[in-house]
TORKOL-4160 file (C-alpha; in steps of 0.2 Angstrom, whole numbers, padded with zeros to 4 digits, m for minus):
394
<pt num="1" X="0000" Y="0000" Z="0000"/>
<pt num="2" X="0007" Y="0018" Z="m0004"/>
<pt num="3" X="0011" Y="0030" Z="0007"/>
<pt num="4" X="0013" Y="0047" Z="0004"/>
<pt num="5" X="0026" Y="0058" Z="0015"/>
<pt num="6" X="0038" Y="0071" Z="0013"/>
<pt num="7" X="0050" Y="0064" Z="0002"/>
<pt num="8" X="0033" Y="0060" Z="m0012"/>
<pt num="9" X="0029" Y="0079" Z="m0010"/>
<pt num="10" X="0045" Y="0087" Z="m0008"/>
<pt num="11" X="0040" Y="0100" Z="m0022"/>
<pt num="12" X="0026" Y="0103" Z="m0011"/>
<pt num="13" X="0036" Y="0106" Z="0004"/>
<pt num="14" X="0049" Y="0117" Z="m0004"/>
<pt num="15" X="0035" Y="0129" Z="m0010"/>
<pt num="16" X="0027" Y="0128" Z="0008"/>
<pt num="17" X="0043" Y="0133" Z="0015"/>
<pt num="18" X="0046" Y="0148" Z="0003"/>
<pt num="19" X="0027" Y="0155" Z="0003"/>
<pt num="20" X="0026" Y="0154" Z="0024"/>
<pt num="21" X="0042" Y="0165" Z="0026"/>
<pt num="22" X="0040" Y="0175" Z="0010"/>
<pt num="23" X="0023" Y="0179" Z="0018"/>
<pt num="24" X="0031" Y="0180" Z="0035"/>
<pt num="25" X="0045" Y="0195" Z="0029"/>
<pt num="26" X="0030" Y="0204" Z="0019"/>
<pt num="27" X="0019" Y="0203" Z="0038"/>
<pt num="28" X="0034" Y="0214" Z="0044"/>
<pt num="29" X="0036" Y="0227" Z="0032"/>
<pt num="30" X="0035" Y="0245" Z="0040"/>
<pt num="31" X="0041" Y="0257" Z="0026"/>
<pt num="32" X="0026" Y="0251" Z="0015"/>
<pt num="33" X="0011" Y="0254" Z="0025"/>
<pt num="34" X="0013" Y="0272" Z="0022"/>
<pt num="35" X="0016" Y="0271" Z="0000"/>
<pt num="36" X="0003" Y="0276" Z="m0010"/>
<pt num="37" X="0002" Y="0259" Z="m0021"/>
<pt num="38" X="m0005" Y="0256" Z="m0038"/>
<pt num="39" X="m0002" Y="0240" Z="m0048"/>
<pt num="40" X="0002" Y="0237" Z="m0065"/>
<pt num="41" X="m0003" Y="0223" Z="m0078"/>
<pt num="42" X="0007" Y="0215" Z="m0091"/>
<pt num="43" X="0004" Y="0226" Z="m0107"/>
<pt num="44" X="m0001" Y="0242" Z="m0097"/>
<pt num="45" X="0016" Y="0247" Z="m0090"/>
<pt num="46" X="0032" Y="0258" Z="m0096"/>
<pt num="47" X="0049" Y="0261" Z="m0092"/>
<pt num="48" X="0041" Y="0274" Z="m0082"/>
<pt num="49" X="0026" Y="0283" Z="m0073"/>
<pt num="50" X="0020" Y="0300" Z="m0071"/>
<pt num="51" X="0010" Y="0306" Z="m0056"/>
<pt num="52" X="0003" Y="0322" Z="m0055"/>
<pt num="53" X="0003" Y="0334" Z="m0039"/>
<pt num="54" X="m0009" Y="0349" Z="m0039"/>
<pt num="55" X="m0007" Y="0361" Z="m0028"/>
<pt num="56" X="m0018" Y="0370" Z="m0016"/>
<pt num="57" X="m0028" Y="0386" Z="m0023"/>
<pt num="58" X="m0022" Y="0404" Z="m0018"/>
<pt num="59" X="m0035" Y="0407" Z="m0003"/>
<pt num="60" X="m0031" Y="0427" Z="m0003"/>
<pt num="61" X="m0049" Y="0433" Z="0002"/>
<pt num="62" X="m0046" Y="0451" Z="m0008"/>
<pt num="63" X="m0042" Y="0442" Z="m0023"/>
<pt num="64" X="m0057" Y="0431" Z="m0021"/>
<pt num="65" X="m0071" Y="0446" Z="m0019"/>
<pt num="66" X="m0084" Y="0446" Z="m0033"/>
<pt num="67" X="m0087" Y="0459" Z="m0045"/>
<pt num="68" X="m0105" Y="0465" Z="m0047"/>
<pt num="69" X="m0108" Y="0463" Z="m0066"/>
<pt num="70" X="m0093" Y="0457" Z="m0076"/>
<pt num="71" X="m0090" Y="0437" Z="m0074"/>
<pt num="72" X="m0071" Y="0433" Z="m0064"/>
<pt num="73" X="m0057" Y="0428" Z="m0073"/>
<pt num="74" X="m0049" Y="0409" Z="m0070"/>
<pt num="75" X="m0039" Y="0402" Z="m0059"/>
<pt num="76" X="m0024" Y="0393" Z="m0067"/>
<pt num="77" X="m0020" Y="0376" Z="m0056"/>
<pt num="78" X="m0004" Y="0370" Z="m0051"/>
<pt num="79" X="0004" Y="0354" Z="m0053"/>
<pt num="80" X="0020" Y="0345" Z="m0052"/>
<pt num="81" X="0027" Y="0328" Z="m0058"/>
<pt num="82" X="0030" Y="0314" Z="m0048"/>
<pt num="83" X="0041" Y="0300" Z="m0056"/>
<pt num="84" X="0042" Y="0281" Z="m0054"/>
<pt num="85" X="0052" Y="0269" Z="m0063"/>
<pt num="86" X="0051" Y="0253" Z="m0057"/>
<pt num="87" X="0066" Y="0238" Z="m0058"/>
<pt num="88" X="0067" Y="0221" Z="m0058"/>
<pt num="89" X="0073" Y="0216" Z="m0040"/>
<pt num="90" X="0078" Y="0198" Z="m0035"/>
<pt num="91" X="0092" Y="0186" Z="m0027"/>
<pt num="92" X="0091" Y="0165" Z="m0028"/>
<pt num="93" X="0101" Y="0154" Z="m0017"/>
<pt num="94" X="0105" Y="0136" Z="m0025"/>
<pt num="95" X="0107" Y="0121" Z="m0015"/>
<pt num="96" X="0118" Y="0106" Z="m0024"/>
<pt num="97" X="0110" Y="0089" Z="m0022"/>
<pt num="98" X="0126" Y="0084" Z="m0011"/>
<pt num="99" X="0119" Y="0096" Z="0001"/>
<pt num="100" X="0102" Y="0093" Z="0001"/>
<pt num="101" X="0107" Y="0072" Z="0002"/>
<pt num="102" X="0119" Y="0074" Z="0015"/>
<pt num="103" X="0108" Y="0087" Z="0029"/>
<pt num="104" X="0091" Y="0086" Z="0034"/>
<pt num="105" X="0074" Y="0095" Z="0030"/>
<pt num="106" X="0076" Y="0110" Z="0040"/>
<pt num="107" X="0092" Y="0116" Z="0027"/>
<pt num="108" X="0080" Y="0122" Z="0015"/>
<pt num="109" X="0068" Y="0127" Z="0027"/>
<pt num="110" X="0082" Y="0141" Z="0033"/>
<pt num="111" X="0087" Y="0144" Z="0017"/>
<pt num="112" X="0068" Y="0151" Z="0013"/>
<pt num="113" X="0068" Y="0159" Z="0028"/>
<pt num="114" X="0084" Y="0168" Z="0023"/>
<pt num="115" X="0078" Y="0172" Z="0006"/>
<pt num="116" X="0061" Y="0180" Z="0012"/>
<pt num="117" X="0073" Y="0191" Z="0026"/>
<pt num="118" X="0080" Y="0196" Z="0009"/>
<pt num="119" X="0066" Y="0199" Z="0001"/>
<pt num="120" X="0059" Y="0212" Z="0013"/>
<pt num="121" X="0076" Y="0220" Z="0018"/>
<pt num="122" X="0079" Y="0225" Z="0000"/>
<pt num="123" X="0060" Y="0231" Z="m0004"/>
<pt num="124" X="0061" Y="0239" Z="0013"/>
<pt num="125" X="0078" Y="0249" Z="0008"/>
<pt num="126" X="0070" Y="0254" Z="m0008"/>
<pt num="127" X="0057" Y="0262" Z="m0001"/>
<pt num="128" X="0068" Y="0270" Z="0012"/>
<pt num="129" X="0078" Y="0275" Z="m0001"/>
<pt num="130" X="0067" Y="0283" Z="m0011"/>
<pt num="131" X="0060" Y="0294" Z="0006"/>
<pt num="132" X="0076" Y="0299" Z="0012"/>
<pt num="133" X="0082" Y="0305" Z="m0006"/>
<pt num="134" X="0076" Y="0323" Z="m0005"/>
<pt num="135" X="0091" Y="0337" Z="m0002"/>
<pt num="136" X="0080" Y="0353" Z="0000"/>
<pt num="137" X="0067" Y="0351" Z="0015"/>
<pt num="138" X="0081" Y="0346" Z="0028"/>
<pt num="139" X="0076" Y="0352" Z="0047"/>
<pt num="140" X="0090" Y="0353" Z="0058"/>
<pt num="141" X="0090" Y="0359" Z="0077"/>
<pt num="142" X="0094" Y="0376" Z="0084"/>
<pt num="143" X="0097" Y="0381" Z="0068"/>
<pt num="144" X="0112" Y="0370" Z="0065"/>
<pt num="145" X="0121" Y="0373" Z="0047"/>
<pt num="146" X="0123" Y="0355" Z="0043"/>
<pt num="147" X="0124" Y="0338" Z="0048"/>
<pt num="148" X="0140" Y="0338" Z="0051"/>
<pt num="149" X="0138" Y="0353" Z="0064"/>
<pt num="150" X="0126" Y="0341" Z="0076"/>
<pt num="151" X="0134" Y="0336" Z="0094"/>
<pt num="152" X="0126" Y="0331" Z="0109"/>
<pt num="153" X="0114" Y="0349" Z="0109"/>
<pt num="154" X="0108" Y="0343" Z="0096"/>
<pt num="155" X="0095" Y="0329" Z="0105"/>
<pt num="156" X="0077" Y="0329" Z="0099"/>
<pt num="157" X="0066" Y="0337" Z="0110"/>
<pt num="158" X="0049" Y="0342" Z="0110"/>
<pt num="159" X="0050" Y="0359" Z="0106"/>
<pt num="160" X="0062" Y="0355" Z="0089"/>
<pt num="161" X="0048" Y="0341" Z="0085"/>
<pt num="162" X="0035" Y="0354" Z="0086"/>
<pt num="163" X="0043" Y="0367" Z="0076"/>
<pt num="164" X="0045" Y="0351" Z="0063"/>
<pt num="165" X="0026" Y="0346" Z="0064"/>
<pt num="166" X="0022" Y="0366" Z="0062"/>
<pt num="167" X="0034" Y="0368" Z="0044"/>
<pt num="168" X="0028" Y="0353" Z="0039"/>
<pt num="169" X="0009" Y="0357" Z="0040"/>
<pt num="170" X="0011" Y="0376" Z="0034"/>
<pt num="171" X="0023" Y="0364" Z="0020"/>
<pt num="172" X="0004" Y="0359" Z="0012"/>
<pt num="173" X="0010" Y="0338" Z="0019"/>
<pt num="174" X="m0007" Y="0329" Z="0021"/>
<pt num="175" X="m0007" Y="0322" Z="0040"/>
<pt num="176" X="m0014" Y="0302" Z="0041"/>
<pt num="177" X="m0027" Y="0308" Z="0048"/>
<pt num="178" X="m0024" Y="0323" Z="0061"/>
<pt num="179" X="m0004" Y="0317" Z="0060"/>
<pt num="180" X="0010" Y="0314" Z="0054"/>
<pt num="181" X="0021" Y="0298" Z="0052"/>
<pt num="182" X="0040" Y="0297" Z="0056"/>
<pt num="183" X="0050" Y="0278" Z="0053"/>
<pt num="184" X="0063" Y="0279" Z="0067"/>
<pt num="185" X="0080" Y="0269" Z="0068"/>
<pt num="186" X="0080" Y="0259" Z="0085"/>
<pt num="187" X="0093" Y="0267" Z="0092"/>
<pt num="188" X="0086" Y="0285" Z="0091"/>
<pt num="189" X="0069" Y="0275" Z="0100"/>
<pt num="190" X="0077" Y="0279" Z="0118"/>
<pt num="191" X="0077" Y="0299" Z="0115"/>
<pt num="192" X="0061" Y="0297" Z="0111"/>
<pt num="193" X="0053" Y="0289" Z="0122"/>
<pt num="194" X="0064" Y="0296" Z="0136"/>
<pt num="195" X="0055" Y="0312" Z="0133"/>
<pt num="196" X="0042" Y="0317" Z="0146"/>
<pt num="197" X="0029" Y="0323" Z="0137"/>
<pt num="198" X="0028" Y="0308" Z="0124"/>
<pt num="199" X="0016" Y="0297" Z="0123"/>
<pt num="200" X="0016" Y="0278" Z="0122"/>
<pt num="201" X="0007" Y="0265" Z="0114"/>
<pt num="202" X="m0003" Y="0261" Z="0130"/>
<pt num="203" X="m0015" Y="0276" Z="0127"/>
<pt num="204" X="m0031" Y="0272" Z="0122"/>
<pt num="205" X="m0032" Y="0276" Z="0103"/>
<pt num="206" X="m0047" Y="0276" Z="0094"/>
<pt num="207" X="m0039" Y="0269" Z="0076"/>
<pt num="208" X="m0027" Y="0256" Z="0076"/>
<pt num="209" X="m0010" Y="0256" Z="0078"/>
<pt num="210" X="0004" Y="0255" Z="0065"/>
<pt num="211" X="0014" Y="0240" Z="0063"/>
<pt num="212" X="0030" Y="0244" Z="0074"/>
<pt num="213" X="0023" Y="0262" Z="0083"/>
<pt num="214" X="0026" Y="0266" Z="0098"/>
<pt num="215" X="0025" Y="0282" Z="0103"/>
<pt num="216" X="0017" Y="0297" Z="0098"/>
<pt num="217" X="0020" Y="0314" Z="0103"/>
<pt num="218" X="0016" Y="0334" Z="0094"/>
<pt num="219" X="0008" Y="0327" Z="0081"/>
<pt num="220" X="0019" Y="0315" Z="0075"/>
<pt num="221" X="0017" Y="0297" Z="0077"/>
<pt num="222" X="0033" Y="0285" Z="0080"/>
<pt num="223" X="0036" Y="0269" Z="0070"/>
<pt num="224" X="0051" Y="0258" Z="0075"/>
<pt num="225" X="0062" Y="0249" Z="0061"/>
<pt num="226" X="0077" Y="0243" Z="0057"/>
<pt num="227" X="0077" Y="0252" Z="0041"/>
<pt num="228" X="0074" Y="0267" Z="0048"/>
<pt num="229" X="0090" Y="0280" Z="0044"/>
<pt num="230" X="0105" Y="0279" Z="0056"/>
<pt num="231" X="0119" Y="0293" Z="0047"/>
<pt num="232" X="0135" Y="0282" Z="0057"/>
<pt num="233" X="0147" Y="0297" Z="0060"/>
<pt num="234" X="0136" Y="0308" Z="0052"/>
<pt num="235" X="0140" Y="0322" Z="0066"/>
<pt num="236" X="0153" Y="0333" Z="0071"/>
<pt num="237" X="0170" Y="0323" Z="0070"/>
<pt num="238" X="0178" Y="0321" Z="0086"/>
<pt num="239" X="0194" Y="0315" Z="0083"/>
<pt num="240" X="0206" Y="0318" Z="0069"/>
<pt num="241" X="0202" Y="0308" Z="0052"/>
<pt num="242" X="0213" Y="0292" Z="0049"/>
<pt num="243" X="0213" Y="0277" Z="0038"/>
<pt num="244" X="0217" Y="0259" Z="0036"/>
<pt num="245" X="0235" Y="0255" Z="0032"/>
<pt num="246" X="0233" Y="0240" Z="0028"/>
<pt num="247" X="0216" Y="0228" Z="0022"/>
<pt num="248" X="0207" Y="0218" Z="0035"/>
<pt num="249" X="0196" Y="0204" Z="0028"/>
<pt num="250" X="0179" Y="0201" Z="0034"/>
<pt num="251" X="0179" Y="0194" Z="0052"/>
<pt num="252" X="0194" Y="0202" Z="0059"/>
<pt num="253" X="0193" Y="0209" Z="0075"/>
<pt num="254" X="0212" Y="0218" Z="0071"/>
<pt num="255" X="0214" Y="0234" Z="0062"/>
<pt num="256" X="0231" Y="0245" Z="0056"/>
<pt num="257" X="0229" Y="0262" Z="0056"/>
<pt num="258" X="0239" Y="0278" Z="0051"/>
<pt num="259" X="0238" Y="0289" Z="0067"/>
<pt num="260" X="0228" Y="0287" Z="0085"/>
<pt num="261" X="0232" Y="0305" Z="0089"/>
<pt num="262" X="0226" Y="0321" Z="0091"/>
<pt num="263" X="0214" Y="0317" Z="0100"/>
<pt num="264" X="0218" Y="0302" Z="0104"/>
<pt num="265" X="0207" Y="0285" Z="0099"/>
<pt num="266" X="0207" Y="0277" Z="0114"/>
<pt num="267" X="0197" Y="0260" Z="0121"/>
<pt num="268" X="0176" Y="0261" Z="0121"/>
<pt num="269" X="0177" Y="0274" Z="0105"/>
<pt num="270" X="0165" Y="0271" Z="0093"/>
<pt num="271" X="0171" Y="0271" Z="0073"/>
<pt num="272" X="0164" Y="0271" Z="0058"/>
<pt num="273" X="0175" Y="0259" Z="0046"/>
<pt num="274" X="0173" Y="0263" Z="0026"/>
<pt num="275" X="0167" Y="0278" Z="0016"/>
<pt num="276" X="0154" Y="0287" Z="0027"/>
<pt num="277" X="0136" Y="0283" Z="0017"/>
<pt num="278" X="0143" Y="0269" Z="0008"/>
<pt num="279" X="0134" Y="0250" Z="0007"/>
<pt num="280" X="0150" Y="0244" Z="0017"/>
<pt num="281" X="0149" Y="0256" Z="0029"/>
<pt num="282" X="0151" Y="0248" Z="0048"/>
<pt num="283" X="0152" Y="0252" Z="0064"/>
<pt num="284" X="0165" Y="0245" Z="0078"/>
<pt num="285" X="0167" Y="0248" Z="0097"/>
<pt num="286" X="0188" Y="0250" Z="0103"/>
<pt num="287" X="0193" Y="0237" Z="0116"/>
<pt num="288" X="0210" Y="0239" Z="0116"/>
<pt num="289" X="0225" Y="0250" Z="0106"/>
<pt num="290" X="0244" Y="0244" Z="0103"/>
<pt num="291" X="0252" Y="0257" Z="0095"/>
<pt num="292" X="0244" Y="0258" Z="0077"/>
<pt num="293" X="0235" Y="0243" Z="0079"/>
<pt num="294" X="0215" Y="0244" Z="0086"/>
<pt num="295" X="0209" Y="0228" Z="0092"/>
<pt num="296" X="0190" Y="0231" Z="0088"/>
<pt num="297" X="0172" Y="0222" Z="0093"/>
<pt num="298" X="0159" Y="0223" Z="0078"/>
<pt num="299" X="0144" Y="0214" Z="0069"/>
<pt num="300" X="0157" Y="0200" Z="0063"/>
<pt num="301" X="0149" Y="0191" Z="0047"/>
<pt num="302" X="0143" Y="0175" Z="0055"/>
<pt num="303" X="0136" Y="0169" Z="0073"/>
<pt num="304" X="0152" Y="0166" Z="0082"/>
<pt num="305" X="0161" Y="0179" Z="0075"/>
<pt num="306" X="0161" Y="0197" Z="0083"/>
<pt num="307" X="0175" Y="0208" Z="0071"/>
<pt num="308" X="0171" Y="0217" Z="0055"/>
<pt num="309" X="0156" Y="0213" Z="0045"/>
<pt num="310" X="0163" Y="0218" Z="0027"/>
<pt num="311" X="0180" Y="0217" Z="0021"/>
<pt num="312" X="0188" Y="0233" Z="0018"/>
<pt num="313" X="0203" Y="0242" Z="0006"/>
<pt num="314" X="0219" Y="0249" Z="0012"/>
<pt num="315" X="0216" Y="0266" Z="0014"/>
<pt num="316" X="0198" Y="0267" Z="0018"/>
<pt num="317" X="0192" Y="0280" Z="0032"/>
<pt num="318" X="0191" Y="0278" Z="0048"/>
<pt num="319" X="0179" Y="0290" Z="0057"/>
<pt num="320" X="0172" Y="0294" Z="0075"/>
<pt num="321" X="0161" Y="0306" Z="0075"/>
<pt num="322" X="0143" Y="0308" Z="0081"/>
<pt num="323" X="0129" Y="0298" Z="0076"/>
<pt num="324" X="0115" Y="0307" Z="0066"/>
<pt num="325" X="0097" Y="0300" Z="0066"/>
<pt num="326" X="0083" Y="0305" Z="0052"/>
<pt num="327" X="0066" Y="0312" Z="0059"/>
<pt num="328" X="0058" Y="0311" Z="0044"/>
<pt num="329" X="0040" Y="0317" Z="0042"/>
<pt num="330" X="0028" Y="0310" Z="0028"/>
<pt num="331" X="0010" Y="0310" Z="0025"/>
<pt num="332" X="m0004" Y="0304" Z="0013"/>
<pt num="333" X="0001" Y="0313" Z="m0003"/>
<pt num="334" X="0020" Y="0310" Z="m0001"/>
<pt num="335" X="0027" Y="0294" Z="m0006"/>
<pt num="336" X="0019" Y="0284" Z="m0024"/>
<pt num="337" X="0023" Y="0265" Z="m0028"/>
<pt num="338" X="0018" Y="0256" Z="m0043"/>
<pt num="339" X="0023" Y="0234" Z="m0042"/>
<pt num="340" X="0017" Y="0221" Z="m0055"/>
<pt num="341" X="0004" Y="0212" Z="m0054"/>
<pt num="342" X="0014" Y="0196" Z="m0058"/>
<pt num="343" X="0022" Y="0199" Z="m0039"/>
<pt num="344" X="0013" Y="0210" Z="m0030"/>
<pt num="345" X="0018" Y="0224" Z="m0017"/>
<pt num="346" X="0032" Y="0213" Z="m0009"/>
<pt num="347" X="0038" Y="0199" Z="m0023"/>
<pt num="348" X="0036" Y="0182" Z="m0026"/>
<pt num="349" X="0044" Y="0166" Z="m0025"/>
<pt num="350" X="0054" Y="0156" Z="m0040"/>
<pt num="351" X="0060" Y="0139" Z="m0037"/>
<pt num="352" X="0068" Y="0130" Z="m0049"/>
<pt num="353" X="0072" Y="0111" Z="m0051"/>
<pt num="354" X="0086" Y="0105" Z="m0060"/>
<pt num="355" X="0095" Y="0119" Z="m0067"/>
<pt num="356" X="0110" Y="0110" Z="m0073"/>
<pt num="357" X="0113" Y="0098" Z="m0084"/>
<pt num="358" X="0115" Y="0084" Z="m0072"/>
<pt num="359" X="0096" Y="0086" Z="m0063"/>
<pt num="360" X="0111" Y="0092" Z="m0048"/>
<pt num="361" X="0106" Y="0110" Z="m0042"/>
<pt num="362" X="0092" Y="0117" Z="m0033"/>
<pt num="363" X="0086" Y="0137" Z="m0034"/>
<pt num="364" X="0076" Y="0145" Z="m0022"/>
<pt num="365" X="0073" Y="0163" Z="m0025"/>
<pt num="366" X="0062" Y="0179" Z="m0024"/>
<pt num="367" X="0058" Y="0190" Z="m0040"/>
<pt num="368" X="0049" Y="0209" Z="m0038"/>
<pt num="369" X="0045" Y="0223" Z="m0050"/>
<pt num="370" X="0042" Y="0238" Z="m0042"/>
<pt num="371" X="0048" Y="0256" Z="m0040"/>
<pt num="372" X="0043" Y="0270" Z="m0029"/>
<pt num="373" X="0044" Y="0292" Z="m0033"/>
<pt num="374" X="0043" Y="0305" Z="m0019"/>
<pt num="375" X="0035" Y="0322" Z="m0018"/>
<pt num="376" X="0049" Y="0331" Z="m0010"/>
<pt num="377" X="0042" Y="0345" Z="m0007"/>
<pt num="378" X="0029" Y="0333" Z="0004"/>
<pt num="379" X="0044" Y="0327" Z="0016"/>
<pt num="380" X="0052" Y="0333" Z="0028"/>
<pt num="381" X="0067" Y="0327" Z="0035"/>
<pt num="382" X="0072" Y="0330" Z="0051"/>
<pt num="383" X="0090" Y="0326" Z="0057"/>
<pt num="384" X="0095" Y="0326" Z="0077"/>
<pt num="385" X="0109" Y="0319" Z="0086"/>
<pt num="386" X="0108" Y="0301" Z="0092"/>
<pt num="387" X="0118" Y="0296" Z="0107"/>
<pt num="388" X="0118" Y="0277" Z="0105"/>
<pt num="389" X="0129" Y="0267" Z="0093"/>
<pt num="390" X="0125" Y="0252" Z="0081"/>
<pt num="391" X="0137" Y="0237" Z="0078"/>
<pt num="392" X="0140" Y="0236" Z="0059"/>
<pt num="393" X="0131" Y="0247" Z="0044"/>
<pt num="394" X="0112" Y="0255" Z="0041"/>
């Protein structure tokens, strides 16, 4: 008599797997509740889409007063152009058959789970992208001249929110509802939630909460995310530059540097390894200095490994300097997204069976077309000082 089990419907199993944790990473998006989505069809699409903007009529009362016999002249509207071009986005991972024969069922079970991770992080960092992209509505406290001018006066506190929330409503950003939305990097979470006249998520709301919020506070409600905007040494330098004399491979908990002087890098420094902004970018914390050489503690680049996450060129900066956070207000009418049909807002799974000529390898991947356009002049970031410190890059 047959019996049916997991080796009969191994194709079955592989696509539960991948659905359950490609749904799973979708469940945990934040970035994407506040995009404004429309979905495209096979034969409908372009290499890109226009949105229009219009904005808000001239309200002068004078100009509006009606004369007694002769009819009023028009008003001419005014609009803008928002831009989306979407890509194709995807990554596979392929297991060889010597793999999947010599290690049990959970391999490709954490292998899916890895590839939906994936999946979300990269649609999650797309959209962040496309928020954090504007260069001319840029808040900064107490008036400070740029980012690299912000130091530890430079916190976020009620008042600077406040003046935020103000520009941004005389700015003509539509509120969700009565407020606005800010997507917040853990490690700015404990200044603002420190502050005493926040609000948590244990008040009594009457709609329901954001995935991830949890705080509110002058008119701004908080959302937590790892993809929130962390700026690693984005702040006033406090030491003098320095570089890498010599390259460290991923893993190394050693580094060789030109000069630990003036002021002096000492052990318990944060430093940001790599050119500032760039995707290798990482964070380290000093334990210990011998001469030119800086035994460091980091993100490391696998579970039992606590140096550098990347590997890095000889000559790349070294930088320690404060840490700079993005507040950045958005609202109903500030972020557009269009994705295919064919995947849907977050992507879709491909597995494929025998993709050598031997029936050997095994692919299991996502696949996602999709882009995203701002209104810049409908966001407004915020940048403060943040006074904790992340190990490895944002």
């Amino acid at each position: 008599m047959g019996k049916t089990g997991v080796a009969e419907l191994d194709d079955s199993v592989k696509t539960k797997y991948m659905s359950d944790y490609l749904l799973a990473a979708a469940n945990k998006s934040v970035w994407s509740q506040f995009v404004d989505w429309d979905v495209i069809t096979e034969g409908q699409g372009g290499s890109s889409f226009k949105y229009v903007a219009y904005e808000a009529m001239d309200s002068d009362d004078a100009a509006a007063k009606l004369p007694e016999k002769d009819d009023i002249e028009a008003t001419a509207l005014t609009d803008s152009a928002i831009e989306v071009t979407p890509y194709e986005y995807g990554r596979r991972v392929t297991l060889t058959s010597l793999l999947r024969f010599q290690s049990h069922v959970k391999t490709r079970e954490a292998t899916a789970k890895l590839v939906g991770q994936n999946m979300m992080d990269t649609v999650e960092r797309a959209i962040r992208r496309g928020v954090l992209g504007g260069t001319h509505n840029v808040f900064l406290p107490d008036n400070a001249a740029a980012r690299t001018e912000l130091t530890t006066t430079h916190d976020p506190d009620f008042a600077s929110l406040g003046e935020m929330v103000s520009m941004a409503r005389s700015m003509g950003i539509e509120p969700f509802g009565e407020e606005f939305v800010a997507v917040i990097h853990p490690a700015i979470e404990p200044s603002i939630v420190g502050l005493t006249e926040v609000k948590g998520i244990g008040y009594n709301y009457p709609e329901p909460l954001y995935k991830g919020e949890i705080a509110r506070l002058a008119g701004i409600r908080f959302v937590r995310s790892r993809w929130g905007k962390l700026y690693l040494s984005g702040g006033l330098v406090t030491a003098a530059a320095t570089d890498l004399t010599a390259a460290p491979v991923a893993g190394a908990t050693t580094i060789d540097v030109t000069s630990v002087t003036t002021p002096a890098i000492a052990a318990g420094d944060w430093l940001t390894i790599g050119t500032l902004e760039s995707a290798t970018a990482e964070q380290v914390q000093v334990t210990k200095v011998e001469t030119l050489k800086l035994t460091i503690r980091g993100a490391g680049n696998g579970a039992s490994n606590f140096g550098l996450k990347w590997a890095h060129a000889s000559g790349d900066a070294v930088t320690e300097a404060a840490n700079v956070a993005a507040i950045c207000l958005i609202g109903a009418n500030s972020v557009k997204g269009v994705y295919g049909s064919n995947t849907g807002k977050f992507g879709k799974s491909v597995i494929k069976e025998n993709i050598d000529s031997l029936n050997r390898l095994l692919s299991l991947g996502w696949y996602w077309y999709g882009g995203l356009g701002i209104v810049e002049k409908y966001v407004l970031r915020g940048e403060f000082y943040c006074k904790q410190h992340v190990f490895g890059g944002n």
